[in-house]
C-alpha positions as CSV (number, residue, x, y, z in Angstrom):
1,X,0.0,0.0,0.0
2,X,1.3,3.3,-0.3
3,X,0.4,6.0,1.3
4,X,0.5,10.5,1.3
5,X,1.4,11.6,4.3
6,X,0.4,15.5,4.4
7,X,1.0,17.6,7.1
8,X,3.0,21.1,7.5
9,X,4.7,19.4,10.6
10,X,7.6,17.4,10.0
11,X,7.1,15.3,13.4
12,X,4.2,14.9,12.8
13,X,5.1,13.4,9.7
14,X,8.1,11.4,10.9
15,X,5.5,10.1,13.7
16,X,2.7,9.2,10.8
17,X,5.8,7.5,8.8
18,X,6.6,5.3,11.4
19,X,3.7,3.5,12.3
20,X,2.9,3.3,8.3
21,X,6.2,2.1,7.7
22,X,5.7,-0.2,10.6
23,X,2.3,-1.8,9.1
24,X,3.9,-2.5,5.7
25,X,3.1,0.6,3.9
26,X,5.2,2.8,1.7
27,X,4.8,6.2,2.6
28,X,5.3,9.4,0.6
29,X,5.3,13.1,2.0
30,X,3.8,16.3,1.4
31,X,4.7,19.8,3.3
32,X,1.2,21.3,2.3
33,X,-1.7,20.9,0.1
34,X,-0.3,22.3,-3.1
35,X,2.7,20.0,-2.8
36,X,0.7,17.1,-1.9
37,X,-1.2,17.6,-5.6
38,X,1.9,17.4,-7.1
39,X,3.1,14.3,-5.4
40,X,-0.3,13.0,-6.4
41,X,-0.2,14.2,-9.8
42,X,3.2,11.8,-10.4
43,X,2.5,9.1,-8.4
44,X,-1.1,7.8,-9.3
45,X,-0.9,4.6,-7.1
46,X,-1.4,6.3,-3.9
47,X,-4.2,4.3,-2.4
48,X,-4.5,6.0,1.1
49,X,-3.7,10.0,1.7
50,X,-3.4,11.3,5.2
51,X,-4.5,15.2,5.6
52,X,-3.8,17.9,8.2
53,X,-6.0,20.2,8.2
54,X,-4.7,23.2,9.1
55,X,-1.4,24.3,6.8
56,X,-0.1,26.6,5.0
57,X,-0.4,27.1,1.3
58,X,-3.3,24.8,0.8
59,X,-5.2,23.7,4.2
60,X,-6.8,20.1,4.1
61,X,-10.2,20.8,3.4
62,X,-9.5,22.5,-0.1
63,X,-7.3,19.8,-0.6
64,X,-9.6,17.2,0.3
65,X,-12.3,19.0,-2.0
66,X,-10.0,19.2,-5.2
67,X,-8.9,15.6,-4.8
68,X,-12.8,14.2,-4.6
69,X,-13.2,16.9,-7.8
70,X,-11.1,14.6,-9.9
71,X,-12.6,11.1,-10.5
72,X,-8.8,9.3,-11.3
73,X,-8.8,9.6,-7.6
74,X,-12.2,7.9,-6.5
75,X,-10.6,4.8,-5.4
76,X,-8.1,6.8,-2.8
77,X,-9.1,6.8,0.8
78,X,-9.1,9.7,2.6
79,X,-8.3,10.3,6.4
80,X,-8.5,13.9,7.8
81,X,-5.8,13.8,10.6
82,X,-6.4,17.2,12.7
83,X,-6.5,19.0,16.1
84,X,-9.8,20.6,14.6
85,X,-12.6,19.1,17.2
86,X,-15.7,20.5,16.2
87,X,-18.6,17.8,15.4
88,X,-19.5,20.2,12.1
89,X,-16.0,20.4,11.1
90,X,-15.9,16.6,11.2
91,X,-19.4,16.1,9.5
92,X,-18.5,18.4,6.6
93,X,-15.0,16.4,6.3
94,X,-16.7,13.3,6.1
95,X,-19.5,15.0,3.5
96,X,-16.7,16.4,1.7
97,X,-15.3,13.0,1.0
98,X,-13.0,12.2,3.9
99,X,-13.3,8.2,4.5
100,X,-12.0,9.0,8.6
101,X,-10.9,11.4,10.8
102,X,-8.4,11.5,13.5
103,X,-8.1,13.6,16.6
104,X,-4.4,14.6,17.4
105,X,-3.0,13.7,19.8
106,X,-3.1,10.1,18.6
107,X,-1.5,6.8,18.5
108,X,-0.5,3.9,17.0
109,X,-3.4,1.8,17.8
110,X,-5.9,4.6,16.7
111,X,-4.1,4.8,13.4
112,X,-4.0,0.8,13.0
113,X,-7.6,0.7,14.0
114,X,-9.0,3.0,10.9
115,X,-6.5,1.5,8.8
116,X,-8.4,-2.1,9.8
117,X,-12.0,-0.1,9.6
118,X,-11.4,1.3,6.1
119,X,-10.3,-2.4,5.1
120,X,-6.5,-1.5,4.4
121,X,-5.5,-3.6,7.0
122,X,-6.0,-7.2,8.2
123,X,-8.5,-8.0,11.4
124,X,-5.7,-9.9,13.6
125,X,-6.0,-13.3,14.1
126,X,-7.9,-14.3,17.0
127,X,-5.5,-16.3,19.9
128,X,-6.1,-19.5,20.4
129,X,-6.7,-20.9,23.9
C-alpha cells in the first residue's frame, strides 16, 4: 500500500511514517496541500492519503475537495488527521469525502484501527486458547 502523508509538521510526519512504515506501507510526504497535488499528480498509485487540516499554502479541506473533484482519484481513501474538534468540522470532512478522521494527539493503535475499519488492514487473528 502506499500511502501520502500531508501535514506542515515534519514530526508529525516522521510520527505518521513510522507507524505506516511499521504496518507495511510505503509512505510518501507532502509539506502542504499544493505540494501534496503534485506528489499525487506523479504518483497515481497512492491508495490511502493522510491530511492535516490546518497548513499553509493549501489547508486540508480544499485539498480534500479538489482531490474528490477529480474522478482518477475515486478509489483513494481519505483520512482527515487534525487537532480541529468541532462535530461540524468533522461532519463536513466526512460530507466532503473524507473516508476518517483522527483527533491529534493520537497513536499507534488509533491509526491501526482505521486503517483495519477502512479495510487496508487485516482484522488480527484471533489467539487461540
Amino acid at each position: 500500500m502506499r500511502v501520502l502523508v500531508v501535514d506542515d509538521s515534519s514530526t508529525m510526519r516522521k510520527f505518521l511514517k513510522k507507524i505506516l512504515v511499521g504496518v507495511g506501507a510505503e509512505v510518501l510526504e507532502a509539506k502542504h496541500g499544493l505540494e501534496a497535488l503534485e506528489v499525487l499528480r506523479q504518483n497515481a498509485d497512492i491508495g490511502l492519503t493522510s491530511i492535516d487540516w490546518n497548513m499553509p499554502e493549501m489547508d486540508g479541506m480544499e485539498l480534500l475537495t479538489r482531490i474528490r473533484a477529480d474522478h482518477s482519484f475515486d478509489s483513494m481513501q481519505i483520512v482527515m488527521v487534525t487537532t480541529e474538534m468541532e462535530m461540524s468540522g468533522v461532519a463536513h470532512a466526512l460530507e466532503v469525502g473524507a473516508n476518517e478522521y483522527v483527533m491529534k494527539p493520537f497513536t499507534k493503535d488509533v491509526i491501526v484501527e482505521k486503517l483495519r475499519l477502512m479495510g487496508l488492514l487485516p482484522e488480527p487473528a484471533a489467539s487461540a486458547l
